[in-house]
N, C-alpha and C positions, 0 to 999 in steps of 0.2 A: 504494500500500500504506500503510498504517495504523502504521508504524515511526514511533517518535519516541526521536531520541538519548539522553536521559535515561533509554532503560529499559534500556541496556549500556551496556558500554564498546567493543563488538562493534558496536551499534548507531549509538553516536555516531559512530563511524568512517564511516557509509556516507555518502555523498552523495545529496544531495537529489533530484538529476535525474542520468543516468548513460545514458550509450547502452549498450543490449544485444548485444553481437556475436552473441553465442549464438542469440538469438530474431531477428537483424536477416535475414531470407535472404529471398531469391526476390523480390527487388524490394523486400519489408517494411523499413523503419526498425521499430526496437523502443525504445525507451525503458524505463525503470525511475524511475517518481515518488515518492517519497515527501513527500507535501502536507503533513504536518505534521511532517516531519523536527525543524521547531524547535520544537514545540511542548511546553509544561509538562502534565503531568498535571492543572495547574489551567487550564491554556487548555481541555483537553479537557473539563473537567466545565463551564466556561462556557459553551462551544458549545454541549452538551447539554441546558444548560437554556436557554440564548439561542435556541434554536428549539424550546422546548416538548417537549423528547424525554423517554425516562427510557432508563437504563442498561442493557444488557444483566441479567437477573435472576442470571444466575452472577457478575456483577461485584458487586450488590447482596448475592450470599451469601456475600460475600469472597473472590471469585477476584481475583486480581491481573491473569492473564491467560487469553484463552480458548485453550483449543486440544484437543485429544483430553482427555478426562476425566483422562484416565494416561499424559500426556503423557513420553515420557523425557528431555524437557528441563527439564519442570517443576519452579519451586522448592520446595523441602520444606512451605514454607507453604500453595499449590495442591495437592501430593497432599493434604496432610492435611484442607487443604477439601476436595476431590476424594471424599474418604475418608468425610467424614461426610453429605454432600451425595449420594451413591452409593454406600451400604456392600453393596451387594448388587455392585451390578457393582466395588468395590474385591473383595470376596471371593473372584468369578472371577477376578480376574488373581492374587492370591494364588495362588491353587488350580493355576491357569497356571503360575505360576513355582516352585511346591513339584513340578507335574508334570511336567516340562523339565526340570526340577534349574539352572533359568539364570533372571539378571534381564537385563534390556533397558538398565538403568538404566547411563549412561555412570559412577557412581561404584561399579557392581557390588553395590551393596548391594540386598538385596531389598526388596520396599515395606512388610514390616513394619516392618523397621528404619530406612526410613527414613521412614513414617508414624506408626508407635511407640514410635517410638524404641529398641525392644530394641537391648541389648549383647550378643545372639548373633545370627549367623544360623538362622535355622530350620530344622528338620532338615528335609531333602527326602526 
């Protein structure tokens, strides 16, 4: 996996190689790797040009990280690229979440507020 310590504190905690008890069954060993555990954000953009690559085009349009568009882990900086990179599909989950009367989002706030910052919640 593509984890690198520097992007938590959550992260840097993990270890680099780890047996899997979970996945190890039916005769299987499982491992869990992460190959660039140590690596900087600048070791990763050396790689990438050290063999000719270019970047994912969401990382190139300011995402930090990839993952569902409307990620509910995502930091406020990724929705809001999120938001403007996709304002038709941020609109559906709006519409989503004014129609449910509920966000997904672990700090409960809806994604206007926390893509727009508004000081209210939105009336559902």
């Amino acid at each position: 996996m593509g984890i690198r310590a520097d992007e938590s504190r959550d992260r840097a905690k993990a270890q680099a190689l780890k047996l899997n008890p979970r996945n190890s069954k039916a005769g299987r060993v499982w491992w869990d790797w992460l190959p660039i555990h140590s690596w900087t954000l600048a070791d990763v953009l050396n790689q990438v040009e050290r063999v000719n690559q270019r970047l994912h085009w969401a990382y190139e349009a300011g995402m930090t990280r990839l993952s569902c568009s409307f990620c509910i882990l995502a930091s406020q900086k990724d929705l809001r690229t999120a938001a403007r990179l996709r304002p038709d599909l941020y609109h559906e989950y709006v519409a989503l979440e004014q129609r449910i009367n509920h966000t997904l989002s672990p700090s409960r706030k809806p994604l206007p507020m926390i893509v727009d910052g508004h000081d209210q919640l939105p009336i559902f």
